[in-house]
N, C-alpha and C positions, 0 to 999 in steps of 0.2 A: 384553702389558701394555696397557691400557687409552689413550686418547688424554688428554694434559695441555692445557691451553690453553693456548697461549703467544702472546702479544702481537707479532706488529713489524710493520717498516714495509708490506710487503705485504700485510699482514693483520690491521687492528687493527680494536675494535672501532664506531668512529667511521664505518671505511668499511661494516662491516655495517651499520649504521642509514643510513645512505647508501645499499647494495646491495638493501637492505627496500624505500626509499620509490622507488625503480627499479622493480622487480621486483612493488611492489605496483602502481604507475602504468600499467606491461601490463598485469596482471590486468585494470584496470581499464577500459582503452580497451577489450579484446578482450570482456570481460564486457557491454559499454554498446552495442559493437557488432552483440554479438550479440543482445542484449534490442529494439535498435532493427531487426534484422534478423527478428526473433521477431516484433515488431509491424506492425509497417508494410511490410514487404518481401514475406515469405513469402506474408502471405494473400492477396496479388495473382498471387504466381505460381500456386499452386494455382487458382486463380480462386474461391474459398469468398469473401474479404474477412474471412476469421477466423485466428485463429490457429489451426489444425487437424490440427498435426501431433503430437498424441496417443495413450497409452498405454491403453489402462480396467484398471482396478482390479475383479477380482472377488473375493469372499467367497463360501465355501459352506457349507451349512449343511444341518444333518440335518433332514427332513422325514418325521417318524412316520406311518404310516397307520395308521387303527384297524382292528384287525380284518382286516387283510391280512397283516401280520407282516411287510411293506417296511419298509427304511428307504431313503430315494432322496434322492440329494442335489439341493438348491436351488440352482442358483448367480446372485448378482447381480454387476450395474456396480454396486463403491461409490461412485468416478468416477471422474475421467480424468487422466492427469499429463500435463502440456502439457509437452515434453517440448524443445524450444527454449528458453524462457524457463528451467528446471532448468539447462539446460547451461550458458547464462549464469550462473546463482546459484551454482555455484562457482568460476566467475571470483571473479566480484564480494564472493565470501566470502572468498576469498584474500586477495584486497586488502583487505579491512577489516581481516582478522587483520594484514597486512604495515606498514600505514600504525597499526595500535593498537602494533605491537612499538615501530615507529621515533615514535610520538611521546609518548604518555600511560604508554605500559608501560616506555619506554626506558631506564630505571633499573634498572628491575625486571629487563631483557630482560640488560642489561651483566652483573650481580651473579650471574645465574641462568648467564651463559654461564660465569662463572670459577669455576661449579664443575660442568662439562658437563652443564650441563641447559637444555632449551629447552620449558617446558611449555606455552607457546600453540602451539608447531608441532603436538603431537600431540594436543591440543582441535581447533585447525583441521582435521589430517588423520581425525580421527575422523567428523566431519561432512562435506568437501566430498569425500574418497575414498570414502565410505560413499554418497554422492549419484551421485557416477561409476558404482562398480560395481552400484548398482539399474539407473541408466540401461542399462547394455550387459546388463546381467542381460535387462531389456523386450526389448531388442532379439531376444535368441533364445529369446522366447517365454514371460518367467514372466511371469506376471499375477495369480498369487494373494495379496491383500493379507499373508499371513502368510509365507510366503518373501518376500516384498518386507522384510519385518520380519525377518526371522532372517538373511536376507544385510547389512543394512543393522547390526546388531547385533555379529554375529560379527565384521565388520570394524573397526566400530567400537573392538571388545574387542580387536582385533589393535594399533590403534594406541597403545588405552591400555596395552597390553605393554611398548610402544615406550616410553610415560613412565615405568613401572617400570622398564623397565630401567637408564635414565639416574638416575633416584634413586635404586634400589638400588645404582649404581655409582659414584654421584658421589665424585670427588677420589678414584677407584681409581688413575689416574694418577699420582697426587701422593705417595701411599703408601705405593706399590708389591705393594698389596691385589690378589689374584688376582679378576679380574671373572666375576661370576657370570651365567650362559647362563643361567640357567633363564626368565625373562621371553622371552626372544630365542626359544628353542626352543618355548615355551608359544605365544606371539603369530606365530609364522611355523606352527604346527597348526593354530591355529582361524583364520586368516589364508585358510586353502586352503577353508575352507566354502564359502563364494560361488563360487571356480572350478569346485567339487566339482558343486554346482547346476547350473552353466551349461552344464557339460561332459553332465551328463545330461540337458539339454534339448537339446542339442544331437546326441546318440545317439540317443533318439528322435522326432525331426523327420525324419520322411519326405519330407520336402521341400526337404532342405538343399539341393540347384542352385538352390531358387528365394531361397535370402536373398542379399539386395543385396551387391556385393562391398566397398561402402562398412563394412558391418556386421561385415563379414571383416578388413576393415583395422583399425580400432576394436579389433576382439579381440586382435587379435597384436599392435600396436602399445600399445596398456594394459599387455597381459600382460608384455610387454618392459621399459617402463615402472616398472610396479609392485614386477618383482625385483628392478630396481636397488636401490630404498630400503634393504633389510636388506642389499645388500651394501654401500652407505653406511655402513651401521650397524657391518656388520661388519669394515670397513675402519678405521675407527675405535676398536674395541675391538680389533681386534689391534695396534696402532700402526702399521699400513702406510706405506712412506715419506712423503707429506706430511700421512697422516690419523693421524699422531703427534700434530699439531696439532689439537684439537678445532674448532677455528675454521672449518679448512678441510673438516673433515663438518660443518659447519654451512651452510657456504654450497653444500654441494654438495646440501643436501639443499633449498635453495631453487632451485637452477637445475633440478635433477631436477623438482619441481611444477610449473615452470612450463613444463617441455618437455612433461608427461607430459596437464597440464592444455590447452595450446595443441593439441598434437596431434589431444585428442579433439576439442575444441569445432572444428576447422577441417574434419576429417574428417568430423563430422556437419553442418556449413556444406554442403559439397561434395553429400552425399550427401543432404540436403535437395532438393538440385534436378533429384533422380532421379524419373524418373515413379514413382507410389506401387506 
């Protein structure tokens, strides 16, 4: 049986817009500090005076010869993704979402919880997990504007699973309505695309002793990360001892973001100050 929301003293929803304007407040400082670490810090240690730690972006493209019968691929820099300053931008996207729940949407946010639905979390995770998993995707090697696009999509779609799911199931708790997997099982399929990618960049990289152990961290430590959420998810819909209470998969799915969020931007902090 699905999770019911129920209200009390430990857990109401008063404290979650309280637990929001917290939890967005990290975001915030860690997002500002990395933005000011991205500008000002970084391009002194490199010695450039730039922000220069950097993705390129290429496109390929078919180039016809006449009268040879080739066809030879073109490939450009479309350009570059500053890849510091990104890291910060989902901070700092978190926190906007956290601080719009607990102040302007906060009506919206109450009403929407008492019947288990949370649709600005899974706007927000569409965009700043989808920003994540391009970044680590860069790191072991894809560079093609269009995989950068179709990892960045698939996820996206995985999260919007995630808001179907909760509307197809809303007040299953209350009911006693048998909760419907199919979203859940749909969105944890196309969910695995991006790791599918990375895993085969990562098979053919003949070089893998030389990627950074920083870059290693990052992966397993996301990857850890990332499957918590659907077992949040699924903790909740089976009524597991305290995620009977929708409340409590709610707040665990903000402490989950922001561990899973802090981890990478500290670890790519760290591994910034690795000779290149």
């Amino acid at each position: 049986m699905a999770a019911s929301v129920l209200q009390d003293d430990k857990l109401s929803f008063s404290k979650l817009i309280r637990f929001n304007i917290i939890m967005g407040s990290i975001h915030l400082i860690q997002g500002t500090f990395m933005m000011f670490f991205a500008f000002f810090i970084y391009p002194n240690l490199d010695g450039s005076g730039t922000q220069s730690f950097t993705i390129p972006v290429i496109g390929n493209y078919l180039d016809f010869v006449i009268g040879e019968g080739l066809v030879l691929t073109n490939t450009d820099t479309l350009f570059e993704l500053p890849f510091l300053p990104l890291t910060a931008s989902f901070l700092l996207l978190s926190a906007v979402f956290h601080f719009i729940i607990a102040f302007p949407y906060r009506d919206k946010y109450v009403s929407d919880l008492k019947q288990g639905i949370n649709k600005l979390r899974w706007y927000e995770y569409a965009l700043s997990s989808s920003l994540m998993i391009v970044l680590i995707s860069a790191l072991f090697g894809v560079r093609d504007v269009a995989v950068f696009a179709l990892i960045a999509l698939s996820n996206a779609a995985m999260n919007l699973f995630g808001l179907d799911m909760e509307l197809l199931n809303s007040g299953a708790g209350k009911t006693g309505r048998k909760v419907n997997w199919l979203p859940f099982i749909f969105g944890s399929v196309i969910g695995l695309a991006p790791w599918v990618a990375i895993a085969f960049y990562i098979g053919v990289n003949p070089n893998l002793d030389a990627v950074p152990g920083f870059v290693w961290a990052i992966l397993v430590t996301y990857f850890v990360a990332f499957n918590t959420f659907p077992v949040n998810m699924w903790l909740q819909y089976k009524g597991v001892g305290k995620f009977k209470n929708y409340l409590h998969g709610e707040r665990g799915y903000i402490i989950l973001s922001l561990v899973a969020k802090s981890l990478l931007t500290w670890l790519v902090l760290f591994g910034s100050f690795q000779p290149s």
